[in-house]
PyMOL commands that place a pseudoatom at each C-alpha (Angstrom):
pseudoatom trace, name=CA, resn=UNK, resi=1, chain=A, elem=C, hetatm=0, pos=[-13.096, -61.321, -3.095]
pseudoatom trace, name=CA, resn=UNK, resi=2, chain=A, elem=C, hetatm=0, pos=[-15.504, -59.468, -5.505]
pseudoatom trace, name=CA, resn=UNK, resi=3, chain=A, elem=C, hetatm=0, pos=[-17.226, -57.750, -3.013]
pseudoatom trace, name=CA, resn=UNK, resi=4, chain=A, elem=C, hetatm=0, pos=[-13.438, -56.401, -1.267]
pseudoatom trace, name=CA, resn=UNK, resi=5, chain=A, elem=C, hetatm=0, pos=[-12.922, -55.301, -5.137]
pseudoatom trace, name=CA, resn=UNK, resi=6, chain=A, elem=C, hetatm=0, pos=[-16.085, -53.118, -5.341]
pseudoatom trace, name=CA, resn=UNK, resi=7, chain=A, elem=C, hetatm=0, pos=[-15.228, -51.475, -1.550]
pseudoatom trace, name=CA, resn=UNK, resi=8, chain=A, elem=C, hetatm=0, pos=[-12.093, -50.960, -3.188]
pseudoatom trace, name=CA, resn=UNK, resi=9, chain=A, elem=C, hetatm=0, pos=[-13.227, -49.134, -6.466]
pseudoatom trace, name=CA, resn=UNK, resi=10, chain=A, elem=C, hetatm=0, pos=[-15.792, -47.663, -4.469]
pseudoatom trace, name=CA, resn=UNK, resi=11, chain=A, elem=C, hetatm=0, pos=[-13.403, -46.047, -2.267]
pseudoatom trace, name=CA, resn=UNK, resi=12, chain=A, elem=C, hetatm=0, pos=[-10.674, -44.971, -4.968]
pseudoatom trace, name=CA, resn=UNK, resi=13, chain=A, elem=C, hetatm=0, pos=[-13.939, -43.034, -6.397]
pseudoatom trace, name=CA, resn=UNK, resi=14, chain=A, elem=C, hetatm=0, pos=[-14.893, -41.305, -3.934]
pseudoatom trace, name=CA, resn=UNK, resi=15, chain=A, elem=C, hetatm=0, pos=[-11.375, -40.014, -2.867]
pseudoatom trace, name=CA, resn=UNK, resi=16, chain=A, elem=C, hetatm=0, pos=[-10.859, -39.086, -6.855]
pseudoatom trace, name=CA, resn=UNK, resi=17, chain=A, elem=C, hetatm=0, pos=[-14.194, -37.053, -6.056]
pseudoatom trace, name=CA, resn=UNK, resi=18, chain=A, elem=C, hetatm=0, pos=[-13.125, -35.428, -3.208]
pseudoatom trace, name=CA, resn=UNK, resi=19, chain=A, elem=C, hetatm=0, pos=[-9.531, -34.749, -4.304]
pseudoatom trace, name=CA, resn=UNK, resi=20, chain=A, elem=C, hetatm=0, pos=[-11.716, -32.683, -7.639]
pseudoatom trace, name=CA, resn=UNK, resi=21, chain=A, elem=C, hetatm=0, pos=[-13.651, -31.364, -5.386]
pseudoatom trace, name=CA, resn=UNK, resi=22, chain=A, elem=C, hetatm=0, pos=[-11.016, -30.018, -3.110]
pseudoatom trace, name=CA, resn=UNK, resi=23, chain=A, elem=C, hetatm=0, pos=[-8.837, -28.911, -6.337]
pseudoatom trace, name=CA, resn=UNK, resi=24, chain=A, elem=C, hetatm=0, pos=[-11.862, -26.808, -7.800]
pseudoatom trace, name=CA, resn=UNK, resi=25, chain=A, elem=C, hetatm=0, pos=[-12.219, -24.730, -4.497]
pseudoatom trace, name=CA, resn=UNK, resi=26, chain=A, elem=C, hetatm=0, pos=[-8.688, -24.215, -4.488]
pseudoatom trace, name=CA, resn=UNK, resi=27, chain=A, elem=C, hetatm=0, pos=[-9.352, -22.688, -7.567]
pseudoatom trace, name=CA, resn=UNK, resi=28, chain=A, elem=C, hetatm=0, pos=[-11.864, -20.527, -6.657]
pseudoatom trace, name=CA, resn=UNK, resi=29, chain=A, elem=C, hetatm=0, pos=[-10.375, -19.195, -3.470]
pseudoatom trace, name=CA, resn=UNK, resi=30, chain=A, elem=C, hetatm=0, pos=[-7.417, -18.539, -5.860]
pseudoatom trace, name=CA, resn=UNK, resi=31, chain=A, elem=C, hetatm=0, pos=[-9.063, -16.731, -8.051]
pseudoatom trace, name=CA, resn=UNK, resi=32, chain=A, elem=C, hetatm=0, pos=[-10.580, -15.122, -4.607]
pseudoatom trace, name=CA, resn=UNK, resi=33, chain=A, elem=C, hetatm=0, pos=[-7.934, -14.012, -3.424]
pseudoatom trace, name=CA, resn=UNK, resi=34, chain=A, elem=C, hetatm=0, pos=[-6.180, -12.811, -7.064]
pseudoatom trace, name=CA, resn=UNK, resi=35, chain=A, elem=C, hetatm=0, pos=[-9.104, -10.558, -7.368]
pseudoatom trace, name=CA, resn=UNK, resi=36, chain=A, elem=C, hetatm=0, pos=[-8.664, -8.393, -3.784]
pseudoatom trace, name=CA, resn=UNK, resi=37, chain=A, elem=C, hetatm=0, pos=[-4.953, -8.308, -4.580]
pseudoatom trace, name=CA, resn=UNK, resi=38, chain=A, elem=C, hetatm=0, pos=[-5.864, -6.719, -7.808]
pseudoatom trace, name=CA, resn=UNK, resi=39, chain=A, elem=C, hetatm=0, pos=[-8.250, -4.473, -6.011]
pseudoatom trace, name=CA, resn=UNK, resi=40, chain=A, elem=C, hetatm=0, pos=[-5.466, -3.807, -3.277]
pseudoatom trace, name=CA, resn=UNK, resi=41, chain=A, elem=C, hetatm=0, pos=[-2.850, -2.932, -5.949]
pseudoatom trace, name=CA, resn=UNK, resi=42, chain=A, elem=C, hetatm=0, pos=[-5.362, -0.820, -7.776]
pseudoatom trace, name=CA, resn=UNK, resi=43, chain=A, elem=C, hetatm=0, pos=[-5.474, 1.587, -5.149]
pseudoatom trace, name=CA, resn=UNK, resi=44, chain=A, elem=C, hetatm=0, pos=[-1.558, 1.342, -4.088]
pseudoatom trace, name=CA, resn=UNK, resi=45, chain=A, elem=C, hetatm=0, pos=[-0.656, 1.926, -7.473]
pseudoatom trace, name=CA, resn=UNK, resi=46, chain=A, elem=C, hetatm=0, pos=[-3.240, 5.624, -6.900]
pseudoatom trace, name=CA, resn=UNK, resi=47, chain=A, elem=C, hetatm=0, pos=[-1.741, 6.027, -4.027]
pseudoatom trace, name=CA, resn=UNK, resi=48, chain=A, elem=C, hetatm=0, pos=[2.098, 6.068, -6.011]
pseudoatom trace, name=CA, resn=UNK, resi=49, chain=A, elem=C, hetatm=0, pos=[0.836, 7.973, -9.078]
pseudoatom trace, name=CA, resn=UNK, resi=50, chain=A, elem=C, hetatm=0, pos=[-1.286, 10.287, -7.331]
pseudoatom trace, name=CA, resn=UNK, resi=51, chain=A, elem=C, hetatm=0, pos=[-4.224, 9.347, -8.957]
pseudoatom trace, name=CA, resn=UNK, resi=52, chain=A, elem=C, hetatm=0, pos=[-7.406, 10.128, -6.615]
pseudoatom trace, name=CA, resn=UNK, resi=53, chain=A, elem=C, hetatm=0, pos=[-9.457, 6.842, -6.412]
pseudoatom trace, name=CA, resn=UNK, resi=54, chain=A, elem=C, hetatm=0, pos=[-13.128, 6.693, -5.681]
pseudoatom trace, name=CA, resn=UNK, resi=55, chain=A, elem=C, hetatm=0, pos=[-12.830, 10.440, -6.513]
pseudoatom trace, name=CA, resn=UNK, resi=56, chain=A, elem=C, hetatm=0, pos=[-10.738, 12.623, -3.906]
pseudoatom trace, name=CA, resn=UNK, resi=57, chain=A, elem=C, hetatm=0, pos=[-8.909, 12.177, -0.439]
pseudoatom trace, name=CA, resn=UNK, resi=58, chain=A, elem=C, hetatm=0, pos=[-11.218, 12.319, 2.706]
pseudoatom trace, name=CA, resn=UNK, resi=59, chain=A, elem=C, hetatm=0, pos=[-11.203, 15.301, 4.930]
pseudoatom trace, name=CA, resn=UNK, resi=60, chain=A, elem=C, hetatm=0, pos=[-9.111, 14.546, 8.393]
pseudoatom trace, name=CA, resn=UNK, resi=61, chain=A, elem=C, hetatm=0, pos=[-5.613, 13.958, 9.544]
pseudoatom trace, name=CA, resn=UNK, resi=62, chain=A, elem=C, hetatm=0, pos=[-3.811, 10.848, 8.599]
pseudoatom trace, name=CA, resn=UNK, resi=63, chain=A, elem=C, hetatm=0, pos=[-0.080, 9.478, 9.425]
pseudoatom trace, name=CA, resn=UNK, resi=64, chain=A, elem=C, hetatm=0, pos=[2.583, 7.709, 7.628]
pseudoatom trace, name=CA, resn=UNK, resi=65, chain=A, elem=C, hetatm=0, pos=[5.760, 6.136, 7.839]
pseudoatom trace, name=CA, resn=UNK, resi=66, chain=A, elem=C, hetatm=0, pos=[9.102, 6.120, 5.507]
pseudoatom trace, name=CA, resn=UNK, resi=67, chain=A, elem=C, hetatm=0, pos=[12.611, 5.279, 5.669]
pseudoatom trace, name=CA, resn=UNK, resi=68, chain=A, elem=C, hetatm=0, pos=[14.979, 8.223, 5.453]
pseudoatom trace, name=CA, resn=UNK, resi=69, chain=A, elem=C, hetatm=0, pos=[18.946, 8.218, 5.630]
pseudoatom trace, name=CA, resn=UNK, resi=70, chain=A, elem=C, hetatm=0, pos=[18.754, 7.902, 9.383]
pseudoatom trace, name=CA, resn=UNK, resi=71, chain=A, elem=C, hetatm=0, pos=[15.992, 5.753, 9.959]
pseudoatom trace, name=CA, resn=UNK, resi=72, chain=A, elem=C, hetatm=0, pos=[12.550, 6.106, 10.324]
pseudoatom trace, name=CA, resn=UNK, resi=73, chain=A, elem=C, hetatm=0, pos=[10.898, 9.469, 9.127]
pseudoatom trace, name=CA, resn=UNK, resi=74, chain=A, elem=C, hetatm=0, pos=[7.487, 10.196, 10.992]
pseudoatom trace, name=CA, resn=UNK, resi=75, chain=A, elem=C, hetatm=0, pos=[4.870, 12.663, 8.965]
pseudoatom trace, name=CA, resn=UNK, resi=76, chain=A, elem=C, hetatm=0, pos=[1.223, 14.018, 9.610]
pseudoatom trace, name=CA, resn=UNK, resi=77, chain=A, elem=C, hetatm=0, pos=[-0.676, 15.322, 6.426]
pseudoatom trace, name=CA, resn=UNK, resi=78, chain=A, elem=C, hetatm=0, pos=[-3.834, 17.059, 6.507]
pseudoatom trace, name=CA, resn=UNK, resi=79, chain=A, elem=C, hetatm=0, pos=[-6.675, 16.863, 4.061]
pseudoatom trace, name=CA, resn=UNK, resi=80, chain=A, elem=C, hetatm=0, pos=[-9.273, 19.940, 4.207]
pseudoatom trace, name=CA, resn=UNK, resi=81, chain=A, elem=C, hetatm=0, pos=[-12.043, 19.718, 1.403]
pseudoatom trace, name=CA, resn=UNK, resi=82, chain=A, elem=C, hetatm=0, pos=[-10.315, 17.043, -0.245]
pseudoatom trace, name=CA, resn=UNK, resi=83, chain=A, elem=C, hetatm=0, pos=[-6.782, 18.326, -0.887]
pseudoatom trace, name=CA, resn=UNK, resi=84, chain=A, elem=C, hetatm=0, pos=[-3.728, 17.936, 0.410]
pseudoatom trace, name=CA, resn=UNK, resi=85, chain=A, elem=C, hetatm=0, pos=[-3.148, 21.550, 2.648]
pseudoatom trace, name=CA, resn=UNK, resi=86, chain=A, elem=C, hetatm=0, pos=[-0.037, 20.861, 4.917]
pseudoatom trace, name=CA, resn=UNK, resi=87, chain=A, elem=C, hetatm=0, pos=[2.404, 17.844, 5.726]
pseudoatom trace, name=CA, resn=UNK, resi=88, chain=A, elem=C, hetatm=0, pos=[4.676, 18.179, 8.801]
pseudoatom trace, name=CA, resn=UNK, resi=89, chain=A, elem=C, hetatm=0, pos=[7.145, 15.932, 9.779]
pseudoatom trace, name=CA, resn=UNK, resi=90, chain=A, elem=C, hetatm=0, pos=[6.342, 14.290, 13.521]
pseudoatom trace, name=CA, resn=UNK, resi=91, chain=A, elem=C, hetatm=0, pos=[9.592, 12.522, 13.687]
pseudoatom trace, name=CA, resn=UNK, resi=92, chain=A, elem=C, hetatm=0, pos=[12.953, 12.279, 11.979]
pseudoatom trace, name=CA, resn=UNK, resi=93, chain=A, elem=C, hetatm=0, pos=[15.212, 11.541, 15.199]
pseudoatom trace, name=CA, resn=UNK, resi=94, chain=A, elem=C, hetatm=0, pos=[17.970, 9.797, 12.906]
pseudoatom trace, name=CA, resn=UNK, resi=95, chain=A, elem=C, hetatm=0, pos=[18.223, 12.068, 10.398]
pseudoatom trace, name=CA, resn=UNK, resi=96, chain=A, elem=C, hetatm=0, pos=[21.185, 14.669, 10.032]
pseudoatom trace, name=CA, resn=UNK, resi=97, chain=A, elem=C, hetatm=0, pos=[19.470, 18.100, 10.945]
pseudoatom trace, name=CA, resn=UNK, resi=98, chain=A, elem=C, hetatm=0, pos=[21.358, 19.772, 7.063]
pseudoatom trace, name=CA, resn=UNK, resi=99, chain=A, elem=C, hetatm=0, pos=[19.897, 16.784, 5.011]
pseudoatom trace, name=CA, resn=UNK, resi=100, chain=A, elem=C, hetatm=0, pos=[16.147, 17.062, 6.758]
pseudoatom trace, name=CA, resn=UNK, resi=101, chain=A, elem=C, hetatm=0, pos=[16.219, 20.886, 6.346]
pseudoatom trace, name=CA, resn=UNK, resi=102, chain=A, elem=C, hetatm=0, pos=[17.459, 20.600, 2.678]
pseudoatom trace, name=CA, resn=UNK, resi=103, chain=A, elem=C, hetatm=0, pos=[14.649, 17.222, 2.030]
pseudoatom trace, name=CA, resn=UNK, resi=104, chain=A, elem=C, hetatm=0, pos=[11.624, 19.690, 3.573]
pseudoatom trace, name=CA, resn=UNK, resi=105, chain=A, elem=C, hetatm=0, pos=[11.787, 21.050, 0.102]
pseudoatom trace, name=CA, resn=UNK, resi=106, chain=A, elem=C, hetatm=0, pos=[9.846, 18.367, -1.180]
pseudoatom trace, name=CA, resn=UNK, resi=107, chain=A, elem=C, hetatm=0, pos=[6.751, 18.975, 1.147]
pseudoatom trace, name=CA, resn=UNK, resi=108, chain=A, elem=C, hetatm=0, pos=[5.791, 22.344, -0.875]
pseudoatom trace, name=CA, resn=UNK, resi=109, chain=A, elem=C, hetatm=0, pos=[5.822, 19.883, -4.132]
pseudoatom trace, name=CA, resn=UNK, resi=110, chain=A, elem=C, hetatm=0, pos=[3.709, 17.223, -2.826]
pseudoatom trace, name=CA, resn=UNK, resi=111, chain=A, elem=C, hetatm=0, pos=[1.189, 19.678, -1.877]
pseudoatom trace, name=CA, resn=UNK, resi=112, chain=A, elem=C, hetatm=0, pos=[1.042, 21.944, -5.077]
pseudoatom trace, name=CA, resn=UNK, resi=113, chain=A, elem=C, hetatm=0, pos=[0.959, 18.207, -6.987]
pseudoatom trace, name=CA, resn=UNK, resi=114, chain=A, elem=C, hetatm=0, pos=[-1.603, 16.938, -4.776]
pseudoatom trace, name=CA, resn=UNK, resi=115, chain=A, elem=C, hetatm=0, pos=[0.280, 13.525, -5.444]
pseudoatom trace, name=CA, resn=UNK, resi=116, chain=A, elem=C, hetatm=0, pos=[3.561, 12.146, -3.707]
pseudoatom trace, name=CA, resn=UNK, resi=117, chain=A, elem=C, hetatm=0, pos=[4.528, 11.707, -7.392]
pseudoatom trace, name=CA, resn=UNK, resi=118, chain=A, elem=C, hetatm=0, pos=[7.279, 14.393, -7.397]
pseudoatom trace, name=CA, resn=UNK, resi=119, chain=A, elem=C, hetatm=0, pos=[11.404, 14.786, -7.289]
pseudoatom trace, name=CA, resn=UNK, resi=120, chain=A, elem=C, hetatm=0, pos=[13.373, 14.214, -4.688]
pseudoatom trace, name=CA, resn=UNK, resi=121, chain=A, elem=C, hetatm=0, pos=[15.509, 17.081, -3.540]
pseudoatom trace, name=CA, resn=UNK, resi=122, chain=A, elem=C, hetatm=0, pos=[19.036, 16.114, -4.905]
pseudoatom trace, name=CA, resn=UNK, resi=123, chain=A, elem=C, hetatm=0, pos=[21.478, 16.412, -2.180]
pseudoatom trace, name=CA, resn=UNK, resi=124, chain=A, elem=C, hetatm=0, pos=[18.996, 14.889, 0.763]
pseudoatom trace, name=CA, resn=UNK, resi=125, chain=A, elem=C, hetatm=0, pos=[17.830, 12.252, -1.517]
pseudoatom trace, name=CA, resn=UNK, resi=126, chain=A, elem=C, hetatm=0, pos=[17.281, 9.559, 1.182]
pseudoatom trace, name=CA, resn=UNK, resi=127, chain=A, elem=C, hetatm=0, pos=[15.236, 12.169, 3.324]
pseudoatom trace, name=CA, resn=UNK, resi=128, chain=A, elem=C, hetatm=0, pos=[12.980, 13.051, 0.906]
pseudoatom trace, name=CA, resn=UNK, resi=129, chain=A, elem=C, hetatm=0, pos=[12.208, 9.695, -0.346]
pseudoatom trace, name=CA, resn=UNK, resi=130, chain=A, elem=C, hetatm=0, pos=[11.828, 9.058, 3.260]
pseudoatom trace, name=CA, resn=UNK, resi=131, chain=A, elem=C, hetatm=0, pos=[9.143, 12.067, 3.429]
pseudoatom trace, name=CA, resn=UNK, resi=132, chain=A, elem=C, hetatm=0, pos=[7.553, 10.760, 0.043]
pseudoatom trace, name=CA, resn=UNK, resi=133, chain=A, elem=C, hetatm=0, pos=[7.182, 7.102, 1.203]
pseudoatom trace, name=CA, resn=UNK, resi=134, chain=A, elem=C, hetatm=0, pos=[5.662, 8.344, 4.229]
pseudoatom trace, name=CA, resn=UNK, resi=135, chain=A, elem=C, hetatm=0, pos=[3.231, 11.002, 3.003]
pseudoatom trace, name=CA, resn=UNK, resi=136, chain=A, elem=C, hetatm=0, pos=[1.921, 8.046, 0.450]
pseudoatom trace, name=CA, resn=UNK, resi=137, chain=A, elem=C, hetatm=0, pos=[1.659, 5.828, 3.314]
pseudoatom trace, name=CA, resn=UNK, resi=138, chain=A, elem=C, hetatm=0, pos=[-0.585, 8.514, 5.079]
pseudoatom trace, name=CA, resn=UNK, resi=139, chain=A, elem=C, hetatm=0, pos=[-2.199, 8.826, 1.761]
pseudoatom trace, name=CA, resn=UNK, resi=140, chain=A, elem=C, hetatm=0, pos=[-3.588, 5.132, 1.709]
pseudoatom trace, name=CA, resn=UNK, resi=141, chain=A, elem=C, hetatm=0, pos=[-5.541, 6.152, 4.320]
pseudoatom trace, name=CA, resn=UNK, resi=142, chain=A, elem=C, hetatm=0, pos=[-6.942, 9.165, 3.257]
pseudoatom trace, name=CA, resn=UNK, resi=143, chain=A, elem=C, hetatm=0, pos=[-8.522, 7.548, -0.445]
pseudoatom trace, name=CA, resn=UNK, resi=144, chain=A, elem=C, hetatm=0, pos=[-12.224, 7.315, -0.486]
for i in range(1, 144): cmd.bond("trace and resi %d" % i, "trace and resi %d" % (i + 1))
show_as sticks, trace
zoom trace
């Protein structure tokens, strides 16, 4: 009987030390995983304010996706010597052809603001959100 009572104590202490064990990586990949969602918010949060992290955008071509009043709204944004120097619109195929001419307004503002942190154009306000959200999509991928 004493010997089944020191298996028994034997075994409830090593489960107790695996069960700390197991709760203090937990921990760790917690704190893990905290840390690169800081680091990934850090840079979405540039991305909304138009902050430049790490500096300025890379030079190329980059795309991005919004929702507009229609649907989907499709842009392409070019970055030459690290600024913004022209955004076109790729798609818009839902979009009321009055609203999208009207919300194109806002692509001269993002550019001259280097940052999709501008107004939308009041009276195509779902377009040009559409364009913004896009254009800061592209923009995640254009941060060094």
């Amino acid at each position: 009987m004493r010997e089944f009572c020191v298996r028994i104590v034997s075994l409830v202490m090593v489960v107790a030390a695996l069960i700390g064990y197991n709760t203090v990586l937990d921990a760790r990949e917690k704190d893990e995983q905290i840390e690169e969602l800081n680091a990934q918010l850090a840079g979405l949060q540039g991305a909304e304010t138009g902050e430049i992290i790490g500096g300025d955008y890379k030079d190329g071509t980059y795309t991005g996706e919004g929702d507009g009043f229609g649907g989907k709204i499709s842009v392409e944004i070019k970055v030459e010597e690290k600024k913004i120097t022209e955004i076109n619109i790729l798609s818009a195929e839902g979009e009321d052809g009055a609203y999208l001419s009207m919300a194109k307004d806002i692509i001269p503002k993002i550019i001259e603001a280097q940052s999709t942190e501008v107004d939308t154009i009041s009276g195509a306000t779902f377009s040009s959100t559409g364009i913004k959200e896009a254009s800061a999509e592209a923009l995640e991928k254009a941060v060094e």
